[in-house]
N, C-alpha and C positions, 0 to 999 in steps of 0.2 A: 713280436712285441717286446721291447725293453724292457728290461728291469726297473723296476719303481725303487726310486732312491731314497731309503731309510738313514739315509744317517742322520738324517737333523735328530731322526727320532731316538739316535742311539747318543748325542750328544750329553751328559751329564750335564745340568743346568749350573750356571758358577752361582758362587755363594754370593750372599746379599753383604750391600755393604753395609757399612755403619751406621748410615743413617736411619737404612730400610731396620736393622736389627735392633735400636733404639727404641723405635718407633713400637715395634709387635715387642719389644721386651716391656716397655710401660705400660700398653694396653695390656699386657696378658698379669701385670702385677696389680693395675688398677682392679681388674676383675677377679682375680683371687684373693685380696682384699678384700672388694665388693660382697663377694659369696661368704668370706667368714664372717662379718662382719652381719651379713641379714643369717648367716647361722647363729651368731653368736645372741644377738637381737632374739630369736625363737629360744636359743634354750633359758633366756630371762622368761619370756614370756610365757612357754611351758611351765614355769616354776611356781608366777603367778597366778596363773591359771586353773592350777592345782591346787594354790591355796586359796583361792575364791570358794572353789566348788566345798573344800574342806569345811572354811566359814560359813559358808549360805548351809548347806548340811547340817550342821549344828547348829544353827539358827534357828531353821526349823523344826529340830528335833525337841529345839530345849522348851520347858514350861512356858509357857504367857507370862510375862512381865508388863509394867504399866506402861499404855503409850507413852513417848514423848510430849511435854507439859508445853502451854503455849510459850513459857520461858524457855525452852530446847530447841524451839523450832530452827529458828536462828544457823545454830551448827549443824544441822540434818545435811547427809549427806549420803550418797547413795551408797559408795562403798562400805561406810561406818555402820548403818542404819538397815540398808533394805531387806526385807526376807526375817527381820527381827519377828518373834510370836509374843503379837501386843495383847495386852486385855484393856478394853475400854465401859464405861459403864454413860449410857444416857438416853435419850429418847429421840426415835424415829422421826424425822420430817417427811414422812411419806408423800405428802401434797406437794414435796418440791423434789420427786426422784427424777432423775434421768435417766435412760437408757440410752445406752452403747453398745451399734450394732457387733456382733463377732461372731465369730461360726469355731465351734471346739466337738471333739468328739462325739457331743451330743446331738448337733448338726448347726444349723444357721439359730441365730437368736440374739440376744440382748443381756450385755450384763446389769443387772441391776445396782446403780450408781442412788444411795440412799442416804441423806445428810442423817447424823447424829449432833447432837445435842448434848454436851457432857454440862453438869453442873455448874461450870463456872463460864458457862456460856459461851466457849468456845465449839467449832463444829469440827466435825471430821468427817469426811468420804467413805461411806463404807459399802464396797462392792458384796453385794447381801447374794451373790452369786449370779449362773445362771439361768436363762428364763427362754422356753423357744416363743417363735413369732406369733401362736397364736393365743401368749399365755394372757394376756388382756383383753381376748376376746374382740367380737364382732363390733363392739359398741365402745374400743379402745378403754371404756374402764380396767386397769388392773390390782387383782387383791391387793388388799391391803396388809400389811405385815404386822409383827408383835406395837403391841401399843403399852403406853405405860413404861415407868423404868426397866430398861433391858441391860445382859452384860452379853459384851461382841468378843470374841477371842479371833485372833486369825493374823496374817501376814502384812506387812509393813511395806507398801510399795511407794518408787515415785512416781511422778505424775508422767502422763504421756502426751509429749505433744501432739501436736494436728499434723498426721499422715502425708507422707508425699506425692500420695495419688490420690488420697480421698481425704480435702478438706471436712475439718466441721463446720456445719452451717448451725448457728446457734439461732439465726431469722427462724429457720423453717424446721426447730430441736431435730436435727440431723446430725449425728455424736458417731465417730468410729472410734476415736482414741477415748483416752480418760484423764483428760486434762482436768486437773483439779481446778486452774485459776479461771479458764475459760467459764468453765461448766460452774462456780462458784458465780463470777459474773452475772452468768446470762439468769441463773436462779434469786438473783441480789442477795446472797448468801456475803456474810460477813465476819471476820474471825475465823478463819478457814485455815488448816491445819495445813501445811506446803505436804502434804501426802495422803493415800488412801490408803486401806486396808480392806486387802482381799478376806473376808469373813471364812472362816474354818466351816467343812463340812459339819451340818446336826443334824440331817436325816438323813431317811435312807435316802439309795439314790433312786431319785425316778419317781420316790413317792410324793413329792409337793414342790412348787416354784416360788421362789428361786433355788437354785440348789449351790450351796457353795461348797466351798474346799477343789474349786477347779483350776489354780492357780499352777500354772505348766513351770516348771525350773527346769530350763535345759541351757547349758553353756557346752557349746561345739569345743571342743578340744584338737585340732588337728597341729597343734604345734610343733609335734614328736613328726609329722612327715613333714612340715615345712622345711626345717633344720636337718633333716637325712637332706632333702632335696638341694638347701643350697651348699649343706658340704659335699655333697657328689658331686654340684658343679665347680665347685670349688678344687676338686681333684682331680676333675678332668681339664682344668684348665692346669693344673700344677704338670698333669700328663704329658700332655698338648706341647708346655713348655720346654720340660724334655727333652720331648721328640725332636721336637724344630732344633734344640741346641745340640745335640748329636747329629742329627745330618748336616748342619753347617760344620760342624767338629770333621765328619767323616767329609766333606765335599772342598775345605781346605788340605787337609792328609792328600786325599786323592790329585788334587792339581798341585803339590808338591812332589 
C-alpha cells in the first residue's frame, strides 16, 4: 500500500492579503468598541441604580409628609415622587371600591382599591391592602372599612397600566393592574389624583382584612455582572486581535 501523501497538510497557509486583513481588522475594532461601549453604558447604569435603591430607601424610611396637593399633580413624576411616605386625611368611598386581582405571599386575592375623599374634594386611590378571595364572602358583600374622617399614612405609587396578558375588563369589574384613570373612569370618579397610595401596615398581620403595608420594593441589580461580561468580551476580542496579528507577523518572517 502507498504512502498517503501529507504534504498539503504540512504546507504552512500564506498570509492573507490586504484586503482579507482590513476587513477582520474593522470587524474586530467595531466589536471591541461595541463591548466597551455596552460596558461602559452598565457602569452608568450600575451607578444609577445604586442611587435609586439609596432614594426609594429613604423614602420609605422617612416620616409621612403631606400628599401631593391637586396643584402638584401636574409635575408628579415617578422618579421625583414614587415610594415618598404620604399622609392623607378624608373619608372612605367604600360603595365605589374596586378590587384588583393579585396573588403576594399571602396567597391569591385582591387588593383593595378604595377612593378617599380629602376636604377639598379632590380624591385619591388608596390601596387599603390586601384581602384573600373569600374575604367578601358567599353573598359577595365585603366589610365595610373605617367611616367618618380618617388619616391614611403609607406609599406613594404610580399608576399601572392594563397587563400585557391580562387586560382589564371594566364591562365585567375584572381589574389585574391598578390603573388609576381607568378604574377612576369606570367608578365616574372625578378629581382623581394621577396616583395611588399603598396604605401602611395597622394591624397585626392576619388579624383582619384588608391587610396593608404589603408593598414589595425590589429593583434587580445585576449590572456589576453585565459590564464584567461585556469587558471580558471586550478582551477577548482585544486577544483574538493579537493572535491573528502575530501569526500573520510570524507567517511573513517565515516565507522570507
Amino acid at each position: 500500500m502507498a504512502p498517503q501523501d501529507t504534504s498539503s497538510y504540512d504546507t504552512p497557509r500564506a498570509p492573507r492579503g490586504p484586503i482579507g486583513l482590513t476587513v477582520l481588522g474593522l470587524f474586530a475594532v467595531a466589536l471591541f468598541l461595541g463591548f466597551v461601549s455596552l460596558g461602559n453604558w452598565q457602569v452608568h447604569r450600575l451607578a444609577w441604580k445604586r442611587a435609586l435603591i439609596t432614594r426609594v430607601d429613604a423614602r420609605v424610611r422617612a416620616s409621612p409628609i403631606a400628599a401631593p396637593a391637586r396643584e402638584q399633580w401636574p409635575a408628579i413624576t415617578a422618579e421625583k415622587d414614587e415610594y415618598l411616605h404620604v399622609r392623607l386625611n378624608g373619608v372612605f368611598l367604600h360603595d365605589q371600591q374596586t378590587l384588583v386581582w393579585t396573588a403576594t405571599d399571602e396567597g391569591s386575592g385582591y387588593w383593595v382599591m378604595t377612593p378617599l375623599r380629602q376636604a377639598d374634594g379632590s380624591i385619591v386611590l388608596i390601596n387599603r391592602g390586601f384581602a384573600p378571595v373569600d374575604w367578601c364572602g358567599r353573598d359577595g358583600h365585603c366589610a365595610r372599612g373605617p367611616s367618618g374622617e380618617v388619616t391614611v399614612t403609607g406609599l406613594l405609587r404610580m399608576p399601572e397600566p392594563s397587563g400585557f396578558f391580562r387586560h382589564n375588563d371594566p364591562s365585567r369589574n375584572n381589574w389585574y393592574t391598578r390603573d388609576v384613570t381607568a378604574i377612576a373612569a369606570a367608578r365616574g370618579l372625578r378629581d382623581v389624583a394621577p396616583y395611588f397610595v399603598d396604605a401602611d401596615a395597622t394591624q397585626a398581620s392576619g388579624s383582619a382584612w384588608p391587610e396593608g403595608g404589603k408593598t414589595v420594593i425590589n429593583f434587580p441589580n445585576n449590572h456589576l455582572s453585565y459590564l464584567i461580561t461585556w469587558y471580558a468580551l471586550a478582551l477577548m476580542v482585544l486577544g483574538a486581535s493579537v493572535y491573528v496579528g502575530y501569526d500573520e507577523y510570524r507567517l511573513r518572517r517565515n516565507r522570507k
